[in-house]
C-alpha positions in Angstrom: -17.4 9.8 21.2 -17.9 8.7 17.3 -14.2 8.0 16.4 -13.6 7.3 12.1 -10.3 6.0 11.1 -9.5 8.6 8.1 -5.7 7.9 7.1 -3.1 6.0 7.4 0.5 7.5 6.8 3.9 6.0 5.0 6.8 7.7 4.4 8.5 6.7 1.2 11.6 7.4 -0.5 11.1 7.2 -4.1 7.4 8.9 -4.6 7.4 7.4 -8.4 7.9 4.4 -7.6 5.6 4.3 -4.4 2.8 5.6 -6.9 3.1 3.2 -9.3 2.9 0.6 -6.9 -0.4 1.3 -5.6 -1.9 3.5 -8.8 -0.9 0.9 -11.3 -0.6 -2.1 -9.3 -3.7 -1.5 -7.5 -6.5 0.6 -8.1 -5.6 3.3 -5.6 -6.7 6.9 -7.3 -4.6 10.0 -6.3 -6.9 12.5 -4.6 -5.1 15.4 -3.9 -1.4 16.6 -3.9 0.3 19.1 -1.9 4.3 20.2 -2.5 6.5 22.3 -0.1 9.3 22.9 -1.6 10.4 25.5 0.7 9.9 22.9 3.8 11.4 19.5 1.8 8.4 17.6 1.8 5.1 16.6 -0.7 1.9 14.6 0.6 -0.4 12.8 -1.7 -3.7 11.4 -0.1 -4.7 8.5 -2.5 -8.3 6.9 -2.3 -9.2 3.3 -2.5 -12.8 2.4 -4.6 -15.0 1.3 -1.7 -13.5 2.9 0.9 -13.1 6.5 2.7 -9.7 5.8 4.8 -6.9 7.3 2.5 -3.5 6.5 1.9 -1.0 9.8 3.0 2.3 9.3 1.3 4.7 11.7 2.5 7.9 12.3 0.8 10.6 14.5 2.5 13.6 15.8 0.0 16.8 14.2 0.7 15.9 11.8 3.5 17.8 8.8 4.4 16.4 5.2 4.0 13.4 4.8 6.4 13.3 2.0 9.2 9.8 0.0 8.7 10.5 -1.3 12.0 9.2 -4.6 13.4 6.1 -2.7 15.6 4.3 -2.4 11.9 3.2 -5.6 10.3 1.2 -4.5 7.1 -1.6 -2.8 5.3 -4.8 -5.0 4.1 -6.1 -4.7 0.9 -9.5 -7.0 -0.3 -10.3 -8.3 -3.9 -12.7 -9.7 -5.7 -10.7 -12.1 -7.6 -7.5 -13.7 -5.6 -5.6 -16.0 -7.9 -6.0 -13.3 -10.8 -4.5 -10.5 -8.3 -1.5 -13.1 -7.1 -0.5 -13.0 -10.7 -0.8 -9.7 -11.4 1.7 -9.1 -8.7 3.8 -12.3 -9.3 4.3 -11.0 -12.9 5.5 -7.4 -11.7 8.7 -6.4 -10.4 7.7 -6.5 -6.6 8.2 -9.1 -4.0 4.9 -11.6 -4.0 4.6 -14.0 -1.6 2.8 -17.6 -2.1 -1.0 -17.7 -2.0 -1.8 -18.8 1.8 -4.4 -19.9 3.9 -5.1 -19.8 7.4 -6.3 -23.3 8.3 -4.9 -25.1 5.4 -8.2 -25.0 3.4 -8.4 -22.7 0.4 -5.8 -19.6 -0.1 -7.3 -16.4 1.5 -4.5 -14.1 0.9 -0.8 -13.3 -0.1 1.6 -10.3 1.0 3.2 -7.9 -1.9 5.6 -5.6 -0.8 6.1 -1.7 -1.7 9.0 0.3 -3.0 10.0 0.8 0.9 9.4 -2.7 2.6 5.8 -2.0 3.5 3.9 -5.3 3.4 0.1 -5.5 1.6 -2.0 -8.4 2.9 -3.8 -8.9 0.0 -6.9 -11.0 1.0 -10.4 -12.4 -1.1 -13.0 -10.3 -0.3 -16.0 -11.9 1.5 
């Protein structure tokens, strides 16, 4: 069997905030939008350039504070230019980690975190 991963799906409290995060943040487009009132919930499927897995951000009316859990480590995001991402972030109003590396040679990546305590690896693309 041919298996494609196609989504990827967060809950998330605050949907504004959540799509500032990764509209404005990042370059994450929103593709469509669905609302159901009558059933308490919205989905928006956002796209990033380059690839075809989408984000699904569903937002249920009136929910209490999600549990990320400690099963779910992060999502991975690549770019082109590192050190100018790491201060984009550092310079916003979300949590930005150090620039790291694996082996102690040149920084490969740093973690931002969402509106709801997910985790972005952000990592130089190769």
């Amino acid at each position: 069997m041919n298996q494609v991963l196609v989504e990827i799906c967060l809950r998330v409290r605050d949907i504004d905030a959540t799509l500032d995060f990764y509209t404005n943040l990042f370059d994450f487009e929103v593709a469509s939008r669905r609302e159901f009132p009558e059933k308490k919930f919205d989905l928006i499927y956002l796209n990033s350039p380059g690839s075809s897995v989408q984000i699904e951000l569903t937002y249920n009316y009136d929910n209490e504070p999600y549990n990320v859990g400690n099963g779910f480590s992060h999502l991975g995001v690549s770019v082109n230019d590192l050190e100018k991402m790491h201060e984009v972030c550092k310079a916003s109003v979300y949590e930005t980690g150090e620039l790291k590396g694996l082996t102690g040679d040149t920084p490969s990546y740093f973690f931002v975190t969402d509106p709801d305590g997910y985790r972005i690896e952000v990592k130089r693309a190769k």
